[in-house]
N, CA, C and O atoms as a CHARMM CRD file, in Angstrom:
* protein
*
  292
    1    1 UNK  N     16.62400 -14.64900 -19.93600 PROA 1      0.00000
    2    1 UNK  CA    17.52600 -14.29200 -21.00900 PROA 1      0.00000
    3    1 UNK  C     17.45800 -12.77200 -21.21900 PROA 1      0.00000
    4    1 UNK  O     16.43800 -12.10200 -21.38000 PROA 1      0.00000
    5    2 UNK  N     18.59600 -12.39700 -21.19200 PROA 2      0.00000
    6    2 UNK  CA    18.73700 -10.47800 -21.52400 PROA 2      0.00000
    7    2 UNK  C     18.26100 -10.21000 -22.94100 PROA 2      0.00000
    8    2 UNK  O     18.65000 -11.12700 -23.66400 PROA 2      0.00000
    9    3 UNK  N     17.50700  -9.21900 -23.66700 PROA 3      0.00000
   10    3 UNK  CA    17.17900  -8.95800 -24.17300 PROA 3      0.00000
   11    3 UNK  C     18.26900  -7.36800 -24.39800 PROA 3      0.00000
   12    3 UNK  O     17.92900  -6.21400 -24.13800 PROA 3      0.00000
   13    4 UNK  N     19.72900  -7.89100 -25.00400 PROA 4      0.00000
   14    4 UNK  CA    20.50000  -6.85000 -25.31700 PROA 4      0.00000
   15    4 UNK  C     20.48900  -5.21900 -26.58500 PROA 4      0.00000
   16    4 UNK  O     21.13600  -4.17300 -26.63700 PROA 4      0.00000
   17    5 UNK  N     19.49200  -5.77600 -27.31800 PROA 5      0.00000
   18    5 UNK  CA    18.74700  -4.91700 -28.28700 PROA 5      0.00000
   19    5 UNK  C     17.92000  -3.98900 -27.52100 PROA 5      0.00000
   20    5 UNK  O     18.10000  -2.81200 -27.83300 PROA 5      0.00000
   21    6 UNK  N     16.94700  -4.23300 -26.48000 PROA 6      0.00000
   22    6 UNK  CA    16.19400  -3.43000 -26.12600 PROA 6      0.00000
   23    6 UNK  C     16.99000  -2.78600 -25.15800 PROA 6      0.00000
   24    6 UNK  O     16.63600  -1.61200 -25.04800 PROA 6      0.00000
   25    7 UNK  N     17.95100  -3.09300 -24.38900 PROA 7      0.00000
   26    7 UNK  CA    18.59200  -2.43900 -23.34000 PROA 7      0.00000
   27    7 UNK  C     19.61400  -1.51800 -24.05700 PROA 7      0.00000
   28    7 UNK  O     20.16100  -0.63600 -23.39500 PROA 7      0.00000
   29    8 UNK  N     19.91300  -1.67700 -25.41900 PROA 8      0.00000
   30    8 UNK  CA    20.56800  -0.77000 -25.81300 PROA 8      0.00000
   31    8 UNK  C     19.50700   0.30100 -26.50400 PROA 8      0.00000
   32    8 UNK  O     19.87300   1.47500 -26.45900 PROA 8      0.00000
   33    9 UNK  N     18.66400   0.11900 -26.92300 PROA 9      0.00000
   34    9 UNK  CA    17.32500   1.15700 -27.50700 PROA 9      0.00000
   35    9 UNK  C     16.83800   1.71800 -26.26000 PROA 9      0.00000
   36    9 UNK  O     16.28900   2.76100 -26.61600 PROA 9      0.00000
   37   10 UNK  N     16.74100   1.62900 -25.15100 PROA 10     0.00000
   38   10 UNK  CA    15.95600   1.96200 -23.86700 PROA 10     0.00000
   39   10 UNK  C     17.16400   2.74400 -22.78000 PROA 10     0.00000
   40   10 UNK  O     16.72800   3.57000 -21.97800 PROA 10     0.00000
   41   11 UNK  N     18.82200   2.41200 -22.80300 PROA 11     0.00000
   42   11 UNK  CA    19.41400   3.10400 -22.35400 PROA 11     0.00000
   43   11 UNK  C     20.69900   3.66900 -22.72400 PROA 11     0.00000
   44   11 UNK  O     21.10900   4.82700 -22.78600 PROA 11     0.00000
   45   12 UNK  N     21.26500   2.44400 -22.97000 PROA 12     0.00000
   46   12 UNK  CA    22.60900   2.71500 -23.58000 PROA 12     0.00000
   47   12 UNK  C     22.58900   3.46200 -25.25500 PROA 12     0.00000
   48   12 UNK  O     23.59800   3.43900 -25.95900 PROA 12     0.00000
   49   13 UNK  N     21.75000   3.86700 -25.54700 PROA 13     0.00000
   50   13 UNK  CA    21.98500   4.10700 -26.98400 PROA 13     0.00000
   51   13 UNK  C     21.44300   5.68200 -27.05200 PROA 13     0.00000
   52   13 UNK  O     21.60900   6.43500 -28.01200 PROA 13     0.00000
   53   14 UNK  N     20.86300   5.95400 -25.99900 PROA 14     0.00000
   54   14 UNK  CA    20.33300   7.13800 -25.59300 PROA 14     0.00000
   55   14 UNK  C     21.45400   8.02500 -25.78900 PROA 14     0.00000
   56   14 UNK  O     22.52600   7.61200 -25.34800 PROA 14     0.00000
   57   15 UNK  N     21.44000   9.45800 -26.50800 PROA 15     0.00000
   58   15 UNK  CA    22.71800  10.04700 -26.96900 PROA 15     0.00000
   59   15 UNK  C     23.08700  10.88900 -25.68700 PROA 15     0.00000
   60   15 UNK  O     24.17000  11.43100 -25.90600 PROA 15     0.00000
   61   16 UNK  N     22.53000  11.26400 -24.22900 PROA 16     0.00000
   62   16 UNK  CA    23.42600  11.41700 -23.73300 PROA 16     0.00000
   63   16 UNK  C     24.30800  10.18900 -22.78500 PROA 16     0.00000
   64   16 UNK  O     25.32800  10.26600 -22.10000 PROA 16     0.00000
   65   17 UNK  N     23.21600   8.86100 -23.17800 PROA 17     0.00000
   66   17 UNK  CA    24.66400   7.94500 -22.43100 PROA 17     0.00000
   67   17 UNK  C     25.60500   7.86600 -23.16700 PROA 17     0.00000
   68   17 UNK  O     26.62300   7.64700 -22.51000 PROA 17     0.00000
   69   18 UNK  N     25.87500   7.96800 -24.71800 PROA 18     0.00000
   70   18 UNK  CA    26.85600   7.50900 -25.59800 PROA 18     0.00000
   71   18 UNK  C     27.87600   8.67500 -25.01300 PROA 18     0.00000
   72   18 UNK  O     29.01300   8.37500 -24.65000 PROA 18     0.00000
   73   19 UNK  N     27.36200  10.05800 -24.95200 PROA 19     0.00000
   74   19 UNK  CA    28.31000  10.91500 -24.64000 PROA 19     0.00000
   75   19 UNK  C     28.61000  10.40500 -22.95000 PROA 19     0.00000
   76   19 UNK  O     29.81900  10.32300 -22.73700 PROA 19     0.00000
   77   20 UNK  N     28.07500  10.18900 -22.20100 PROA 20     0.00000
   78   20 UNK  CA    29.17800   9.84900 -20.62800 PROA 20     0.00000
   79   20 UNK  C     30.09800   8.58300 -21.03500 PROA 20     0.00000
   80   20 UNK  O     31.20800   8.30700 -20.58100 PROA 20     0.00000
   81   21 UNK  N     29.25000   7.79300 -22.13600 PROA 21     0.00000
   82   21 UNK  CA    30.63500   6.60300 -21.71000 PROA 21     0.00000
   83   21 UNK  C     31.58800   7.12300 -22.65000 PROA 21     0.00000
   84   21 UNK  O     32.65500   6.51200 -22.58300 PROA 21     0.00000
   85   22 UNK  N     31.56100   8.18800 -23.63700 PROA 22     0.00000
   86   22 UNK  CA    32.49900   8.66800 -24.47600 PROA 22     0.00000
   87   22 UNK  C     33.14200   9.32100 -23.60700 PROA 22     0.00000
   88   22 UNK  O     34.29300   9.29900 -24.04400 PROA 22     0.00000
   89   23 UNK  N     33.14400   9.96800 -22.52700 PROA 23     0.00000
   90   23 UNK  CA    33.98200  10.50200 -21.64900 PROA 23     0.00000
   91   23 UNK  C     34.39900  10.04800 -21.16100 PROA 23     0.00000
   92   23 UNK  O     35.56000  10.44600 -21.06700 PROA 23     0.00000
   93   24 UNK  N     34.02000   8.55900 -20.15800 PROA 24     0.00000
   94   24 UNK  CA    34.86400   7.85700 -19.44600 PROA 24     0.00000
   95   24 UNK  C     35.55100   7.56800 -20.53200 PROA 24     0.00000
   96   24 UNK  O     35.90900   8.61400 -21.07100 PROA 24     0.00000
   97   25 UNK  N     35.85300   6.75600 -21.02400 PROA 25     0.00000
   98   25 UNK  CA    37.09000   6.22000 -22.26000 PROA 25     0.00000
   99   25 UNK  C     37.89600   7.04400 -22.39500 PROA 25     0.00000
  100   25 UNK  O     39.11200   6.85200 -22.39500 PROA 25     0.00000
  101   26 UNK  N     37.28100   8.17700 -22.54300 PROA 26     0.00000
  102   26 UNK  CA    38.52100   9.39800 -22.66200 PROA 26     0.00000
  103   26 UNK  C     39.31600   9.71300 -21.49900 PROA 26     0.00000
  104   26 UNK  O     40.40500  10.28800 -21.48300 PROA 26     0.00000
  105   27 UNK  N     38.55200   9.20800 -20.39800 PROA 27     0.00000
  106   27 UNK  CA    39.10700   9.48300 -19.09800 PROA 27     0.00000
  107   27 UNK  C     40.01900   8.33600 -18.84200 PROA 27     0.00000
  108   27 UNK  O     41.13800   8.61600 -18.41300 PROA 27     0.00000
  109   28 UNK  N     39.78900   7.39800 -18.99000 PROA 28     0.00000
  110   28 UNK  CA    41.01900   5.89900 -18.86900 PROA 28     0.00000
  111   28 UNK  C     42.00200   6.37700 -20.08600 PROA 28     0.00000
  112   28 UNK  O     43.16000   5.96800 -19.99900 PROA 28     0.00000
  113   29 UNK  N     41.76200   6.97500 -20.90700 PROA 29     0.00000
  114   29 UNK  CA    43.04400   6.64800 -22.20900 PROA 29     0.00000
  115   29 UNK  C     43.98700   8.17400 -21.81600 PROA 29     0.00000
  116   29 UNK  O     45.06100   8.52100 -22.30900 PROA 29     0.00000
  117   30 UNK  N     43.21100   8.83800 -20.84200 PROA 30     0.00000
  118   30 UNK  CA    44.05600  10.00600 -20.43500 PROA 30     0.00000
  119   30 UNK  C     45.07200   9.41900 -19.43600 PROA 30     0.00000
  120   30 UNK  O     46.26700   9.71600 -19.44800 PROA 30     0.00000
  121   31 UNK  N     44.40200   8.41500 -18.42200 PROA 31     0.00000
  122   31 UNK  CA    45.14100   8.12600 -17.21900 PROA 31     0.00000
  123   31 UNK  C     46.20100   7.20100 -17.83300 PROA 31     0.00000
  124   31 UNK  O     47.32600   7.18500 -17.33300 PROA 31     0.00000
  125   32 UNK  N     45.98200   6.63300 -18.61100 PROA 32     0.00000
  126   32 UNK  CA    46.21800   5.42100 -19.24600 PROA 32     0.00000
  127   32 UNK  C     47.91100   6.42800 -20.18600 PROA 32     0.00000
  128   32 UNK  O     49.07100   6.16400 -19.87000 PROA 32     0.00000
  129   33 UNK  N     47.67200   7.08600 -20.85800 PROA 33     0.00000
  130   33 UNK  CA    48.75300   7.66800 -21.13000 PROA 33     0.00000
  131   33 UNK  C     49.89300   8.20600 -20.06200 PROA 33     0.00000
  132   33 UNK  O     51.11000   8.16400 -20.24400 PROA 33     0.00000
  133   34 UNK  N     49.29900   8.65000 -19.06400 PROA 34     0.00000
  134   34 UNK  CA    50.48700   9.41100 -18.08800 PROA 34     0.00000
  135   34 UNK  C     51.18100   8.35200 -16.93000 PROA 34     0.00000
  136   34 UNK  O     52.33000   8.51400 -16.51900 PROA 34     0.00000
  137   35 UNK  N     50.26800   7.21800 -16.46600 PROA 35     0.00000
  138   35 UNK  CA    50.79700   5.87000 -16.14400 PROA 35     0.00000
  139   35 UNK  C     51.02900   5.11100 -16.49800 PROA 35     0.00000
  140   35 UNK  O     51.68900   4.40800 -15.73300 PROA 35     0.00000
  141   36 UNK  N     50.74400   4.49700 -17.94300 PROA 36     0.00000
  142   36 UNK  CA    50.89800   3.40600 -18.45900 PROA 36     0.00000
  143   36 UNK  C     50.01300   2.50700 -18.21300 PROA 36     0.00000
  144   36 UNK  O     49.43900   2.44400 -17.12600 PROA 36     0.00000
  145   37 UNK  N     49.82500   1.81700 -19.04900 PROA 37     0.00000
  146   37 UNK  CA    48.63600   0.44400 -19.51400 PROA 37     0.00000
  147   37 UNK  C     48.64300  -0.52200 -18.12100 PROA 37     0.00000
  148   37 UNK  O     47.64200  -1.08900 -17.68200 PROA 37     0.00000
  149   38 UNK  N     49.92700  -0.57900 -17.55800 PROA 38     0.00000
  150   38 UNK  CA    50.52000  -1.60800 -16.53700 PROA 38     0.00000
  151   38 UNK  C     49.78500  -1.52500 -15.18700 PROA 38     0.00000
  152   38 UNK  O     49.21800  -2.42300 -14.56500 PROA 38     0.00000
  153   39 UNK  N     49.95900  -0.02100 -14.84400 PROA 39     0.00000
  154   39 UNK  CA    48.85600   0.11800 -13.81200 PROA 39     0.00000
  155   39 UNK  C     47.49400   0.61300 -13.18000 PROA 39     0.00000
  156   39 UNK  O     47.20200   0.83900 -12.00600 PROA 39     0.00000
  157   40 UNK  N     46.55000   0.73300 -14.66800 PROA 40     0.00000
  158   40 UNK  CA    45.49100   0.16200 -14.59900 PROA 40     0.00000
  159   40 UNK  C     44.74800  -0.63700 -14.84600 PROA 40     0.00000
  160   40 UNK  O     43.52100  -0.54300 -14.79300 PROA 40     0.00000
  161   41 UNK  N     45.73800  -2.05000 -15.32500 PROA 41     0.00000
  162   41 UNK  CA    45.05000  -2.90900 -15.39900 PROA 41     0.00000
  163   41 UNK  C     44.63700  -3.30000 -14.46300 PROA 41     0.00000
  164   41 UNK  O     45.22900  -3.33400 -13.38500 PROA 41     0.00000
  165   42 UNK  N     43.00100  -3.85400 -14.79900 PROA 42     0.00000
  166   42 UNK  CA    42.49100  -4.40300 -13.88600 PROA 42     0.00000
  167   42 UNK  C     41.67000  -3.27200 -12.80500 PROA 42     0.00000
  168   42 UNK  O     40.95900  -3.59300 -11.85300 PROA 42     0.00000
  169   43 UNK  N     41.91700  -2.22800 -13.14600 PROA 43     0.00000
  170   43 UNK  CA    41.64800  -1.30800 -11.97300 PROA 43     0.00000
  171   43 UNK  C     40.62100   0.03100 -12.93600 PROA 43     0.00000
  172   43 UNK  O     40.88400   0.34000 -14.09900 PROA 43     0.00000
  173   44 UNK  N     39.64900   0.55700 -12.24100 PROA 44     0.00000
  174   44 UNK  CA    38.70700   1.67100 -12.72400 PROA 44     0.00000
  175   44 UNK  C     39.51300   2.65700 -12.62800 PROA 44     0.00000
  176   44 UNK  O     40.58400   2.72600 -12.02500 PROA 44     0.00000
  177   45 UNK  N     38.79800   3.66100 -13.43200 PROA 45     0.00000
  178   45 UNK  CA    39.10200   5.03400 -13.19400 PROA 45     0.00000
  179   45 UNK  C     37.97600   5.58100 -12.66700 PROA 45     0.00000
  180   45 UNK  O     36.83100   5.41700 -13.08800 PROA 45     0.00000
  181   46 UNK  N     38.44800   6.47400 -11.39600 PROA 46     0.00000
  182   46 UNK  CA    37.10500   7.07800 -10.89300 PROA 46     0.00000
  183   46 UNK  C     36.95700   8.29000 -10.57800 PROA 46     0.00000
  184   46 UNK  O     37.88700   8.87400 -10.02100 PROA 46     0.00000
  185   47 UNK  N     35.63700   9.00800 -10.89000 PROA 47     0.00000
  186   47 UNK  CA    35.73400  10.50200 -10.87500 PROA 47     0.00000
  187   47 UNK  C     35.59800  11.08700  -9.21900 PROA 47     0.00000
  188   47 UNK  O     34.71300  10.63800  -8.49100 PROA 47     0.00000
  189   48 UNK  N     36.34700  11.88700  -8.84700 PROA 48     0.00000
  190   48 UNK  CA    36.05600  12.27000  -7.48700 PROA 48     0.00000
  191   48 UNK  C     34.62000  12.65500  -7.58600 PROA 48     0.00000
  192   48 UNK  O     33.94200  11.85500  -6.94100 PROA 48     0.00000
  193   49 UNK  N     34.10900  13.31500  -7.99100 PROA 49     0.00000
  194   49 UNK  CA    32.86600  14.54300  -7.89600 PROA 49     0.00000
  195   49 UNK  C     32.04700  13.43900  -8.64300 PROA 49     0.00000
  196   49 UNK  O     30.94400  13.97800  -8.72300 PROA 49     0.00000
  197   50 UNK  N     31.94500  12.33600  -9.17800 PROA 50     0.00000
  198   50 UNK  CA    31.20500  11.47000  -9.59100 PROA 50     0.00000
  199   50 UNK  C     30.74200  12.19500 -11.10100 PROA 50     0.00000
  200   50 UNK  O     29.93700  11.41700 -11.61300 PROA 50     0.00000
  201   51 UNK  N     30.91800  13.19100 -11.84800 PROA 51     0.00000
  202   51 UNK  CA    30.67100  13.47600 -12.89000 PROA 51     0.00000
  203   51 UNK  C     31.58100  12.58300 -14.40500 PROA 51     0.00000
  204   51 UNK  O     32.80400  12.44600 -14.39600 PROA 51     0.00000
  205   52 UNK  N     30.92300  12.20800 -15.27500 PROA 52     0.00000
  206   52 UNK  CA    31.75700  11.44400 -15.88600 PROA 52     0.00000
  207   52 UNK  C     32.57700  13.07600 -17.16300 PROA 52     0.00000
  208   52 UNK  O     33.67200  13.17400 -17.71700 PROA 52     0.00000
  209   53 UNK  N     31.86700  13.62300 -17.14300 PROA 53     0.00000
  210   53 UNK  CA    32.05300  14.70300 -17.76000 PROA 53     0.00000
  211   53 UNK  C     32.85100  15.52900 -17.47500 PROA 53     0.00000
  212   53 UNK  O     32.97200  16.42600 -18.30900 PROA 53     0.00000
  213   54 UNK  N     33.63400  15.60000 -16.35800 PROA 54     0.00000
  214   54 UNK  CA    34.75400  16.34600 -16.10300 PROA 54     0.00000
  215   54 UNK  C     35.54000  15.58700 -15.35800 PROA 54     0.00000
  216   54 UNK  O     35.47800  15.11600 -14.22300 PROA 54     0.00000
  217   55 UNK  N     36.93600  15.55200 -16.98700 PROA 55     0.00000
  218   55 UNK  CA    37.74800  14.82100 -17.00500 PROA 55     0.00000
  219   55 UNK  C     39.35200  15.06100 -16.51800 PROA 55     0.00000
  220   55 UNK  O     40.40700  14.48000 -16.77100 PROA 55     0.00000
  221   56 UNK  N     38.94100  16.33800 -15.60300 PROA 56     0.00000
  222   56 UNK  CA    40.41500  17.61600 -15.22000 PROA 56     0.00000
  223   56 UNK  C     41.20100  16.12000 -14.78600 PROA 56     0.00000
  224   56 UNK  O     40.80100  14.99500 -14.48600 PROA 56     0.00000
  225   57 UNK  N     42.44700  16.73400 -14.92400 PROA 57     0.00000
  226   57 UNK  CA    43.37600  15.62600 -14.33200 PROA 57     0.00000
  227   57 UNK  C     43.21900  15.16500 -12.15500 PROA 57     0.00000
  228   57 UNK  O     43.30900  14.12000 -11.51100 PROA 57     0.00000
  229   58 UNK  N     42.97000  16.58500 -11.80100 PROA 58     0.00000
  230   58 UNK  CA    42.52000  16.44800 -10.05200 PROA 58     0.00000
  231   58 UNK  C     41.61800  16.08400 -10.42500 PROA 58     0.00000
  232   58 UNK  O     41.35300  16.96900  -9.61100 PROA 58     0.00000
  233   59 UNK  N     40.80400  15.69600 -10.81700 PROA 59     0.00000
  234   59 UNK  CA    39.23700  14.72500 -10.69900 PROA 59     0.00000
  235   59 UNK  C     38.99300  13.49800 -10.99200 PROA 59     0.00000
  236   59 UNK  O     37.94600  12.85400 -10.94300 PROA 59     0.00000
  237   60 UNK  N     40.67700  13.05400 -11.49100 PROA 60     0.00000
  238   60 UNK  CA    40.27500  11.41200 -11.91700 PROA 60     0.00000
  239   60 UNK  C     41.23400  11.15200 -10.81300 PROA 60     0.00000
  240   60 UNK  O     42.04600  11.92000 -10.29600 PROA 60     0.00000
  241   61 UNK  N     40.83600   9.27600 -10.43300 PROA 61     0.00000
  242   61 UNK  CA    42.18200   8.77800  -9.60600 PROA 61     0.00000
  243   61 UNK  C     41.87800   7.18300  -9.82300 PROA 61     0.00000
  244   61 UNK  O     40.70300   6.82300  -9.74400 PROA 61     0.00000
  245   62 UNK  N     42.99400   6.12800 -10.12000 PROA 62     0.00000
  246   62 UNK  CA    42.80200   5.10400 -10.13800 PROA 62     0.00000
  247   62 UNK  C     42.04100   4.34100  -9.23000 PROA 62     0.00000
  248   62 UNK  O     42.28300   4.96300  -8.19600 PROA 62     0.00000
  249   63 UNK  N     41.36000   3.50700  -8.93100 PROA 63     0.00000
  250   63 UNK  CA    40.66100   2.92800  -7.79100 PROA 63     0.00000
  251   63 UNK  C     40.40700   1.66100  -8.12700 PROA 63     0.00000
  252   63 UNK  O     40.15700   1.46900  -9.31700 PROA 63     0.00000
  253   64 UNK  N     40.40100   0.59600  -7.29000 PROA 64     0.00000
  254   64 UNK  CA    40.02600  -0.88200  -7.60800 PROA 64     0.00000
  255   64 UNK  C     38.56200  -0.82700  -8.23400 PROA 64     0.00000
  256   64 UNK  O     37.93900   0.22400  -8.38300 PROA 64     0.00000
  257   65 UNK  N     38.10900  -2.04300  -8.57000 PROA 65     0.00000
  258   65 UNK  CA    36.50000  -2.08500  -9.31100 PROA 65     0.00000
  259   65 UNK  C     35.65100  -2.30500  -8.15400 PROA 65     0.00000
  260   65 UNK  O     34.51500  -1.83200  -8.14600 PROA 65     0.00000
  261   66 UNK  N     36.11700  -3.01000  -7.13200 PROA 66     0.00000
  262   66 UNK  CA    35.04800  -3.36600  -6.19000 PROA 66     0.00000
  263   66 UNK  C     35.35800  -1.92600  -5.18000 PROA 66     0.00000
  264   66 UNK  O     35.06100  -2.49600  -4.13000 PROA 66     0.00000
  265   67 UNK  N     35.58600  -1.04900  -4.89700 PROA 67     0.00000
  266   67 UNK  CA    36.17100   0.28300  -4.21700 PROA 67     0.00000
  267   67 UNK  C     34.86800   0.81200  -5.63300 PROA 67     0.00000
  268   67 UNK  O     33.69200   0.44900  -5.63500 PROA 67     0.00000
  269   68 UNK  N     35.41200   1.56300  -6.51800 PROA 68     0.00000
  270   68 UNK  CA    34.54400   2.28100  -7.20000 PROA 68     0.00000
  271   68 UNK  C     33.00400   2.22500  -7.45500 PROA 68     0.00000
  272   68 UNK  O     32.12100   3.08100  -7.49500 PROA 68     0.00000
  273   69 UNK  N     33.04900   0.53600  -7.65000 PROA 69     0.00000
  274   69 UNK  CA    31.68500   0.50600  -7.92000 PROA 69     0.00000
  275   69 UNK  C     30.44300   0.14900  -6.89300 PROA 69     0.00000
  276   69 UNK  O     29.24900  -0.08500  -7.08100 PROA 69     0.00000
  277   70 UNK  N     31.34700   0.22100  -5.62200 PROA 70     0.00000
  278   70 UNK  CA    30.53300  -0.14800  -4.24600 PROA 70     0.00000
  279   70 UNK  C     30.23100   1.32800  -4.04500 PROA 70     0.00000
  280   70 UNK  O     29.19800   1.61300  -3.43800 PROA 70     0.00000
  281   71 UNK  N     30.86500   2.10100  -4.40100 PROA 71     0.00000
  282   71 UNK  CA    31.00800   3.76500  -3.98800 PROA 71     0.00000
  283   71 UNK  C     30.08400   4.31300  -4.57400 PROA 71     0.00000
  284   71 UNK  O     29.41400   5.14600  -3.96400 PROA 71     0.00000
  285   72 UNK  N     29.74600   3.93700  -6.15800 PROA 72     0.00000
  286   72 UNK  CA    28.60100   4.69400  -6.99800 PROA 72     0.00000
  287   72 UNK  C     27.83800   3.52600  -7.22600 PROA 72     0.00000
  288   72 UNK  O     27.78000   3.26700  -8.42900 PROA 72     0.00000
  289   73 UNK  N     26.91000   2.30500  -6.12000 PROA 73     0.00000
  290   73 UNK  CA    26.29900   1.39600  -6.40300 PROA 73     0.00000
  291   73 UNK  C     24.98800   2.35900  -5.83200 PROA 73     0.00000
  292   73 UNK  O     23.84000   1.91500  -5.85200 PROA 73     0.00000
């Protein structure tokens, strides 16, 4: 059984993860505005340079989930 309290005290709650996943979000609701909701559903946004922190428009590009996350596994 996951123990979701401690995994959020031990990583996710850590203030610089809050700030990368605050960037990705910002990075889907950017892509998400200039394409529309329609075609990323279902699909990641992924940083070329793998930084979640730079969100330039040449540095993001839509990509499937199993493509992205095989890429940064």
């Amino acid at each position: 059984m996951r123990d979701y309290k401690k995994e959020y005290a031990n990583y996710q709650g850590k203030p610089e993860q809050i700030a990368r996943r605050s960037s990705r979000n910002k990075a889907r609701l950017k892509i998400k505005k200039t394409v529309g909701a329609a075609a990323i559903k279902g699909k990641d946004i992924d940083h070329k340079d793998r930084n979640p922190n730079n969100n330039s428009r040449s540095n993001l590009r839509i990509s499937s989930v199993k493509r992205n996350r095989s890429r940064n596994g």
